[in-house]
C-alpha positions, 0 to 999 in steps of 0.5 A: 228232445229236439227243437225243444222249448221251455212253455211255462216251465215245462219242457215241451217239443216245439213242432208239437205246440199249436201257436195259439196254445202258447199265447200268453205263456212265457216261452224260452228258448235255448238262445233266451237262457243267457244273461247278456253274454254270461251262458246259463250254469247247464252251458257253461257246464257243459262246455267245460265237461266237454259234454257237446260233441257234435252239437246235434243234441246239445240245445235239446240236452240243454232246455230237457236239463233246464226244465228237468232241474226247475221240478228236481234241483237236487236229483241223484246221479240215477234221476239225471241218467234218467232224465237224459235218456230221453235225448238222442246224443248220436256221439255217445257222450251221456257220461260227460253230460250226465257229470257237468249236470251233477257239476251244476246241482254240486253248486260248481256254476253258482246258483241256478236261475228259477222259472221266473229268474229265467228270460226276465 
């Protein structure tokens, strides 16, 4: 999903969302998940599974991740495949992202931030 953003903990198209609707709601964007200078447990994963190729579908791989993972933190292989089909990655590299999330849900990155943990 490109251009994506998390709008309340769900993950929404940006271009789609009328401004207005989004006042008042707690909007986090790929550069808002990192604490300071520690990326996000998804980032850090998929850096070290080498998921980004190009890096044209990496911030919509990220928040589509994010908030599939604030509704499922412990989804199985299958539900993660699933879930990530919905982002085009034009590399072909779904395998690499679809292991640094299993990563991430084993525990690997430490402990997911929750919704409000998220941007606080």
């Amino acid at each position: 999903m490109k251009a994506t953003v998390i709008l309340d903990g769900k993950a929404v198209k940006s271009c789609t969302v009328l401004a207005l609707t989004a006042e008042g709601k707690k909007v986090v964007t790929v550069e808002g998940l990192s604490n300071g200078s520690e990326l996000h447990p998804i980032q850090q994963a998929f850096i070290k599974y080498g998921a980004p190729q190009c890096g044209y579908c990496t911030p919509g791989m990220v928040m589509a991740t994010v908030a599939f993972l604030l509704d499922n933190p412990a989804p199985k292989e299958e539900e993660i495949k699933d879930d990530l089909s919905g982002n085009l990655c034009r590399c072909g590299g779904y395998k690499e992202y679809v292991k640094a999330v299993s990563a991430v849900v084993s525990g690997e990155f430490g402990r997911l931030p929750e919704g409000s943990e998220i941007n606080a």
